[in-house]
C-alpha positions as CSV (number, residue, x, y, z in Angstrom):
1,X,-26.6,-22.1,-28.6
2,X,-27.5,-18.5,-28.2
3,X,-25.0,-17.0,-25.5
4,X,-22.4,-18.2,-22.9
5,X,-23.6,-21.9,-22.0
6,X,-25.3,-24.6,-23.4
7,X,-29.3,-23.9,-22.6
8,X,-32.7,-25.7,-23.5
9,X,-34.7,-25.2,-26.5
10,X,-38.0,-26.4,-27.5
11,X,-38.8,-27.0,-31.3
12,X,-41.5,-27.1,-32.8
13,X,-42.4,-29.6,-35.1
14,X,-45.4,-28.1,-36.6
15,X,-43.5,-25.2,-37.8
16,X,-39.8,-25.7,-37.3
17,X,-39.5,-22.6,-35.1
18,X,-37.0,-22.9,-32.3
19,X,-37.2,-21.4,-28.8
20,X,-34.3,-20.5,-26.4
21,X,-35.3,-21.1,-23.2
22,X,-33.5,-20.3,-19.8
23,X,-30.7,-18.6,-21.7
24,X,-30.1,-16.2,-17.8
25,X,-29.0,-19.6,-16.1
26,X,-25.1,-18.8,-16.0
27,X,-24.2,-22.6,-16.4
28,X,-24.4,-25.6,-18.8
29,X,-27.2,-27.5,-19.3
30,X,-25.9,-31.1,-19.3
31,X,-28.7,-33.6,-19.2
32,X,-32.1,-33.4,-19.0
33,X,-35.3,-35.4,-18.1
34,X,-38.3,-35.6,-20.5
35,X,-41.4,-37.3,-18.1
36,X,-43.5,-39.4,-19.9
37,X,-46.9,-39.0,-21.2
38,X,-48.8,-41.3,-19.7
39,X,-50.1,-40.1,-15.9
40,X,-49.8,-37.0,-14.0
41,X,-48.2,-34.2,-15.3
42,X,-44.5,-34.2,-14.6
43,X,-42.1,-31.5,-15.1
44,X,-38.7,-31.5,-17.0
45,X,-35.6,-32.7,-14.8
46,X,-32.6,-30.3,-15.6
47,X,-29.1,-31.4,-14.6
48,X,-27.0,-28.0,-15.4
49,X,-23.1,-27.6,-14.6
50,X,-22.1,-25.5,-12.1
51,X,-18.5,-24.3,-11.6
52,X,-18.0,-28.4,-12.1
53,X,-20.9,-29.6,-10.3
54,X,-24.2,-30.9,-11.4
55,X,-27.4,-28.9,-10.1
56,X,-30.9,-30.6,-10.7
57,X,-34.0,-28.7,-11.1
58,X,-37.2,-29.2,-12.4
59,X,-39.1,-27.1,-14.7
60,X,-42.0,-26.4,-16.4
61,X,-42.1,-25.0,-19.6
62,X,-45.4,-23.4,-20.3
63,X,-45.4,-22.2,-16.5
64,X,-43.6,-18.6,-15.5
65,X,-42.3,-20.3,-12.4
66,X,-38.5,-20.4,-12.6
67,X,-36.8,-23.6,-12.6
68,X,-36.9,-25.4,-9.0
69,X,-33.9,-26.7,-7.3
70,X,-34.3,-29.8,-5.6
71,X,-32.0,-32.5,-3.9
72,X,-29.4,-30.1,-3.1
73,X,-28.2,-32.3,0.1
74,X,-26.7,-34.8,-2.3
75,X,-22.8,-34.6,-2.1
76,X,-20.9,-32.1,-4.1
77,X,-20.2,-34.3,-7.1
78,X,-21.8,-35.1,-10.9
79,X,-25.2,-36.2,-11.6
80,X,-26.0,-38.4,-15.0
81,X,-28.2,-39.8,-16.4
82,X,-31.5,-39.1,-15.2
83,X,-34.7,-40.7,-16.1
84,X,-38.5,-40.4,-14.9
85,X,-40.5,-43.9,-13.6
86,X,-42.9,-44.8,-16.2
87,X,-46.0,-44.2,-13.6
88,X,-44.5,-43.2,-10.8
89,X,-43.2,-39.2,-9.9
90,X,-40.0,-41.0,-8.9
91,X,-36.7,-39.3,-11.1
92,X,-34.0,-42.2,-11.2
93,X,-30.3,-41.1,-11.6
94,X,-26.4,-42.2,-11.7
95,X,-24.7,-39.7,-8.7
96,X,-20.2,-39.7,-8.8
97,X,-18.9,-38.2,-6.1
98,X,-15.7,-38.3,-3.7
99,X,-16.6,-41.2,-2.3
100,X,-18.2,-43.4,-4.8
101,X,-17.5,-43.8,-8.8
102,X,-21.0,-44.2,-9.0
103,X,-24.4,-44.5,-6.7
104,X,-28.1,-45.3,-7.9
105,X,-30.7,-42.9,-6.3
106,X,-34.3,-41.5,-6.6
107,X,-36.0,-38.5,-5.4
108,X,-39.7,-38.5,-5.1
109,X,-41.7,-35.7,-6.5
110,X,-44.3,-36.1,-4.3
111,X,-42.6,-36.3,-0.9
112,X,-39.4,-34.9,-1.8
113,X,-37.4,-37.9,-0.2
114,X,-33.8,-38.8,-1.7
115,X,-33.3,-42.6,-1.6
116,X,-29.9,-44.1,-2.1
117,X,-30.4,-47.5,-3.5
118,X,-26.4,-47.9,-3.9
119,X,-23.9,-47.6,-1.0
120,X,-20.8,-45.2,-1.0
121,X,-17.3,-46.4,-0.3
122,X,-17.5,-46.2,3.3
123,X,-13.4,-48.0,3.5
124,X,-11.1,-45.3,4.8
125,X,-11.6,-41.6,6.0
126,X,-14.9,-39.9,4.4
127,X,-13.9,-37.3,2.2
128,X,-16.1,-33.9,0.8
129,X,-15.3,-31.9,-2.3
130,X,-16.6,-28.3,-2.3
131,X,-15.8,-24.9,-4.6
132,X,-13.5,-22.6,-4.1
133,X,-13.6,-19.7,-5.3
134,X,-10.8,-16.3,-6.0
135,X,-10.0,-13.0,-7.6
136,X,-7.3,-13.6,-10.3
137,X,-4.6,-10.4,-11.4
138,X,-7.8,-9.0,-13.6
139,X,-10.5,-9.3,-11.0
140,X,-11.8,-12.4,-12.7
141,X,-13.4,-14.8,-10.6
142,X,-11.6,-18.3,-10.6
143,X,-12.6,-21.5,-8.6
144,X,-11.4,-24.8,-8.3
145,X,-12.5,-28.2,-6.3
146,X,-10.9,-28.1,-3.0
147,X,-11.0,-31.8,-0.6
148,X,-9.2,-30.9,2.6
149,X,-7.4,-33.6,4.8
150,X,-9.6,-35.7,7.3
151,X,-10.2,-33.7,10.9
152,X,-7.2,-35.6,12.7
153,X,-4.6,-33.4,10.9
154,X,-4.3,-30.1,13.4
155,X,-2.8,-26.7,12.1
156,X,-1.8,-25.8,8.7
157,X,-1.3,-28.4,6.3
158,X,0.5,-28.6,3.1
159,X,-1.1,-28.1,-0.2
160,X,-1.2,-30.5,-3.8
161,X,-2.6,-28.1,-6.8
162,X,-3.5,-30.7,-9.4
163,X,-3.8,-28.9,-12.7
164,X,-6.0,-30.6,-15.4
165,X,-5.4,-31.1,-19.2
166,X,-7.2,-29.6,-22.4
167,X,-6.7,-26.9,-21.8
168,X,-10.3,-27.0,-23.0
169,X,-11.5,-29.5,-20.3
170,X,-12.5,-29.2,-17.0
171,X,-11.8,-30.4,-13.4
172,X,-14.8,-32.1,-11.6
173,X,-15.5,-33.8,-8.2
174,X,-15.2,-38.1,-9.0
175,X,-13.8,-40.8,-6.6
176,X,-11.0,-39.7,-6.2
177,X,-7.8,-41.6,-7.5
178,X,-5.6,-43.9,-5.8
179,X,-2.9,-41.4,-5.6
180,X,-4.8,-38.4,-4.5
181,X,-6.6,-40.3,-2.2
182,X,-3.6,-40.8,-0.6
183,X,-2.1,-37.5,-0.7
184,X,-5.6,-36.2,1.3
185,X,-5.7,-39.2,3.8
186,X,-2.0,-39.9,4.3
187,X,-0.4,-37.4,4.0
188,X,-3.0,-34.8,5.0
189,X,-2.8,-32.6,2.1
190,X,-5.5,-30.0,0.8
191,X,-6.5,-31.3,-2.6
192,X,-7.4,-28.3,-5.3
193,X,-8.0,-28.5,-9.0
194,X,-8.4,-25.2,-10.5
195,X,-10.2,-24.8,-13.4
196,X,-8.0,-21.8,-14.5
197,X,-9.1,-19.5,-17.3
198,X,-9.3,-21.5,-20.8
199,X,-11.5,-24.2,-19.3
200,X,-15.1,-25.3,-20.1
201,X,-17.9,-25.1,-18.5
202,X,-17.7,-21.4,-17.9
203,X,-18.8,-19.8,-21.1
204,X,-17.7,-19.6,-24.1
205,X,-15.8,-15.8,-23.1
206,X,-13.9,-17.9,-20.1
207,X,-13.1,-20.5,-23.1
208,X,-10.7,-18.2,-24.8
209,X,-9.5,-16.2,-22.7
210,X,-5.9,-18.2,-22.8
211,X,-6.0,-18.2,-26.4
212,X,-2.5,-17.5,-28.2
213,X,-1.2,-14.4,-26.8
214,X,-3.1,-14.8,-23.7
215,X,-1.8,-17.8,-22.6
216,X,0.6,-16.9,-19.8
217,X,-2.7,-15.4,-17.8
218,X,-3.5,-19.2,-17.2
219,X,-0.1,-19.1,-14.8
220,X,-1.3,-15.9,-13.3
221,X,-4.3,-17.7,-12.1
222,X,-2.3,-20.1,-10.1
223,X,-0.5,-17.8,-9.0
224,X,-3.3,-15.4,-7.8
225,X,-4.0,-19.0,-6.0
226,X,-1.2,-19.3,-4.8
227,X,-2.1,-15.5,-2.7
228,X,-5.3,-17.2,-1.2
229,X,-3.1,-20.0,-0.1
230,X,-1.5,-17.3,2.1
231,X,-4.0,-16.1,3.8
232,X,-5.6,-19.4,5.0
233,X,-5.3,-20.3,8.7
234,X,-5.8,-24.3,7.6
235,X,-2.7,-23.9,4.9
236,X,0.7,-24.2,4.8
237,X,1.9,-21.6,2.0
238,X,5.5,-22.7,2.2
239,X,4.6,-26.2,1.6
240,X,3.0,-26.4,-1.7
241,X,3.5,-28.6,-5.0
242,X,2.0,-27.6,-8.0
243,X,1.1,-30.9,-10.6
244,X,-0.3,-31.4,-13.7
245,X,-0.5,-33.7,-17.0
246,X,-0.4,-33.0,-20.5
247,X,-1.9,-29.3,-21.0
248,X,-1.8,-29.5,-17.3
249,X,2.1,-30.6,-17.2
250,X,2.6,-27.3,-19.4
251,X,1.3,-25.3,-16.8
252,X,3.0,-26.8,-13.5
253,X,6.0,-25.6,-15.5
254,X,5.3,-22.3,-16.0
255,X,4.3,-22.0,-12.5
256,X,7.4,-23.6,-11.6
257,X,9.3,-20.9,-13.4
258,X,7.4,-17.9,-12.2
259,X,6.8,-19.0,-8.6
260,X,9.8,-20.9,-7.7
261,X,9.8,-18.6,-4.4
262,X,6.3,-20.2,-3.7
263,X,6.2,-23.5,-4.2
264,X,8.5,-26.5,-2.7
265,X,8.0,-28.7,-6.0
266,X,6.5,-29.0,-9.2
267,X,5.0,-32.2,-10.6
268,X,5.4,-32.4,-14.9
269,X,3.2,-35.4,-16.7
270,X,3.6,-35.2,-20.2
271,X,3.7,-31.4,-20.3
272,X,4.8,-29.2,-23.6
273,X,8.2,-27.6,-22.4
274,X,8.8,-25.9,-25.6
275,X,5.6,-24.8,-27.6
276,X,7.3,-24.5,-31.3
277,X,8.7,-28.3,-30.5
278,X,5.6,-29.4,-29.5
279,X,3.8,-28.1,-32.6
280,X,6.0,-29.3,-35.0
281,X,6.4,-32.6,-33.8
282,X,2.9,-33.3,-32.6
283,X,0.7,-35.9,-34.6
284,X,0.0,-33.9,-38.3
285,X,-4.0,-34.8,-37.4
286,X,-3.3,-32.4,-34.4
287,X,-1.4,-29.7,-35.8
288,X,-4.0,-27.1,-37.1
289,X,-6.2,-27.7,-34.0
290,X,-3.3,-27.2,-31.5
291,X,-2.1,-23.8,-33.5
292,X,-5.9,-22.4,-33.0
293,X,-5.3,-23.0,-29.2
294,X,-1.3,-21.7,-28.7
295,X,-0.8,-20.1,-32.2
296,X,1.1,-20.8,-35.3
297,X,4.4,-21.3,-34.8
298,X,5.0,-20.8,-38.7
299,X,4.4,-16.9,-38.2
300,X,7.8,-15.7,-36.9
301,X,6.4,-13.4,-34.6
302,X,4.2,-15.7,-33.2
303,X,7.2,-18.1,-32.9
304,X,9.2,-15.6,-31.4
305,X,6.4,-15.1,-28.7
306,X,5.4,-18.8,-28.4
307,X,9.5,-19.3,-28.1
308,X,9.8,-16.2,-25.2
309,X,6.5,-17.8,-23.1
310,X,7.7,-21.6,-23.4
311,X,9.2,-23.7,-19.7
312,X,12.0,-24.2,-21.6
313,X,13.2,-20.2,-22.4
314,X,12.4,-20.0,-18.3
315,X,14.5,-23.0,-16.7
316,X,16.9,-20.8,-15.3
317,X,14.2,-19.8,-13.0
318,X,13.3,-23.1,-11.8
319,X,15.0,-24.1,-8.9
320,X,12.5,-26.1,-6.9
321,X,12.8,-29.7,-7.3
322,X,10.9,-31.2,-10.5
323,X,9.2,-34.9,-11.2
324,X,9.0,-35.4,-15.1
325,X,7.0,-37.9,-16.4
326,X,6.3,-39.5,-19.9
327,X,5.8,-42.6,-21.8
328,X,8.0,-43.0,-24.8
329,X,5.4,-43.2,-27.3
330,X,3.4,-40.5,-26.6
331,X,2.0,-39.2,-30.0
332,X,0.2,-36.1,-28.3
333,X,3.0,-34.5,-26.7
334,X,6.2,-35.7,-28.0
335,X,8.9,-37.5,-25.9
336,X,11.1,-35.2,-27.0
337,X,9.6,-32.4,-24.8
338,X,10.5,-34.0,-21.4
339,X,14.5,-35.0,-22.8
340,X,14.6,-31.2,-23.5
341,X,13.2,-30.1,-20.0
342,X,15.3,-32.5,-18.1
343,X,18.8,-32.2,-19.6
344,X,18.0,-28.2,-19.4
345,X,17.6,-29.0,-15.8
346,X,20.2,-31.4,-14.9
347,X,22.2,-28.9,-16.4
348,X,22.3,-26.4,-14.3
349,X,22.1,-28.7,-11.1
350,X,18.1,-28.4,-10.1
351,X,17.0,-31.6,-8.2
352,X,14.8,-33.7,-10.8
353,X,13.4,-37.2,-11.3
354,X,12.8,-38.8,-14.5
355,X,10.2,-41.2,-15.3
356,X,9.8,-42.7,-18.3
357,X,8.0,-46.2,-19.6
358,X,9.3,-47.6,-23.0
359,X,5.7,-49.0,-23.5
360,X,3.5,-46.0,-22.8
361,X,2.1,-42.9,-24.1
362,X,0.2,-40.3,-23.3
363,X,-0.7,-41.7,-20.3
364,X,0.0,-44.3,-17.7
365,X,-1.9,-47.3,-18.2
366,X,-0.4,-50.4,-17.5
367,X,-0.5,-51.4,-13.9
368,X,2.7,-52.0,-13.0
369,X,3.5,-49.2,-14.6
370,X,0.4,-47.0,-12.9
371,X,2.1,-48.6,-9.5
372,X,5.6,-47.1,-10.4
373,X,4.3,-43.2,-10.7
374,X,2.3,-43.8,-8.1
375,X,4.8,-44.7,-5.3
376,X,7.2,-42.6,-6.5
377,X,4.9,-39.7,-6.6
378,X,4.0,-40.3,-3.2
379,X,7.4,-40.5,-2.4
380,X,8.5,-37.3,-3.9
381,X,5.8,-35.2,-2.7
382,X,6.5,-36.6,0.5
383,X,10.2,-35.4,0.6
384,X,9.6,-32.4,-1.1
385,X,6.9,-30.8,1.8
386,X,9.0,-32.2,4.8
387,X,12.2,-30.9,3.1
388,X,14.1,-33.3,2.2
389,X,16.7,-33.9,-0.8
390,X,15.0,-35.9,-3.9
391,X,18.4,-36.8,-5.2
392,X,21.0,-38.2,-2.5
């Protein structure tokens, strides 16, 4: 891969020689098309990744035409998969989107026509995921999936900031869980999942830009959210909760220590509250992996750095009410990070809840157990934005 993103390249078999081609595209290339031999001449189908979403273009190779997009009114959402008819100029393809885990269309070269072949979920209140996109503290650009609340909900509406994991992953539009789903449609929230600084799919610069002593610019990206919030008529700035799991539970507490002020609740799934804990406890097969993410906690002045950034060293300054969440098996993020959070925070009287599941890990999946976190997420969110106590 010669620059930022993942691009085409065309090798030669004669001779070995390898080409980069498109390297100027400023996204992923993700999947890709190759037409057969037989019949007309087709061009390659490119599928590239951008800011989450999937683009399709064709392109030519031996032409000096740039690459072609084409079925751009398809939904915001992620295309896979695709594959040319055998004789006809017909491109076949897998489409996820807010509404559907997965639709079966086909776009016509020749005509240009996008056929569905594969209904959406048409039960409840259709939903649409776009970007958006902000200036963090540095003047990097930022953006994250935003689904706002069905049209019936009038004036400015509270906010849920779902934070994803990795940190090297990345957040893009699917169907939407049951949970979320009914955060948008019940409760008539504005959904948005950042994709803060650290994750993929933005170059390999964007990649490590949280890297060891840069970690805490991660929070200032939510926080420079957390401005844009302000400023929007459709928005209620005093009425948002900040979420996240693993990587993603890390960061909803750091932005619950440095935005308390901001935010009406923070949402923890199996989130590292103390990073020199985490380290050392974490599965050994982990351990050298994590410490090129966070940093070695072995060098004491890393340690003393990785000690002075942690939730933990900042609960004083969390006074918003707090949901922690984690199974008691977790080998990823030990179980002892959420007893260290929570007994920090019972301590000095902040309102919390405390889930836990003898039979989990380092997620939820057992459905009685899925059922459990999801009611009583619903349930705190639901107190927390209309202002009510979470402990009585």
């Amino acid at each position: 891969m010669q620059g930022e993103f993942r691009h085409l390249t065309r090798l030669s078999a004669a001779t070995g020689e390898r080409q980069a081609l498109l390297t100027g595209l400023a996204a992923d290339l993700e999947a890709l098309a190759v037409p057969p031999a037989a019949g007309a001449p087709r061009p390659l189908a490119l599928v590239s990744n951008e800011g989450g979403i999937s683009a399709l273009r064709l392109y030519a190779p031996d032409s000096a035409a740039p690459p072609q997009r084409v079925a751009t009114e398809l939904p915001e959402g992620q295309l896979r998969n695709p594959r040319w008819h055998p004789r006809l100029p017909e491109l076949g393809f897998h489409h996820v989107w807010t509404q559907s885990p997965g639709q079966i269309y086909s776009w016509n070269q020749a005509d240009g026509k996008l056929t569905a072949w594969t209904a959406a979920d048409t039960e409840g209140t259709a939903l649409q995921t776009g970007l958006l996109r902000w200036k963090s503290f540095d003047g990097l650009e930022i953006s994250g999936l935003h689904t706002p609340p069905p049209a019936h909900f009038k004036g400015p509406r509270p906010v849920y900031i779902s934070l994803h994991g990795g940190p090297a992953a990345q957040a893009r539009p699917g169907y939407l869980s049951a949970t979320l789903r009914a955060l948008v449609e019940q409760q008539g929230m504005h959904l948005i999942q950042p994709n803060v600084r650290g994750s993929d799919g933005f170059g390999k610069r964007f990649l490590a830009l949280d890297n060891g002593r840069l970690r805490e610019n991660a929070t200032r990206d939510v926080s420079a959210l957390l401005d844009l919030i302000a400023t929007r008529a459709d928005m209620d700035p005093g009425k948002v909760v900040v979420a996240g799991g693993s990587y993603g539970g890390y960061l909803s507490l750091a932005v619950a220590a440095a935005e308390s002020q901001r935010i009406a609740g923070s949402i923890c799934r199996v989130g590292i509250a103390n990073f020199v804990s985490f380290l050392e406890h974490t599965e050994s097969y982990r351990r050298d992996n994590r410490r090129a993410e966070y940093g070695d906690e072995r060098d004491p002045a890393m340690r003393r750095f990785l000690t002075e950034i942690s939730p933990l060293s900042r609960v004083d300054r969390m006074r918003k009410p707090m949901f922690i969440v984690h199974g008691r098996n977790d080998p990823r993020v030990p179980y002892g990070e959420a007893q260290q959070i929570v007994s920090a925070l019972r301590a000095q009287g902040t309102p919390v809840w405390f889930l836990t599941a003898e039979d989990e890990g380092h997620s939820f999946t057992k459905p009685a157990n899925r059922d459990e976190l999801h009611q009583n997420t619903l349930e705190f969110v639901r107190r927390v934005v209309q202002g009510e106590p979470i402990v009585r």
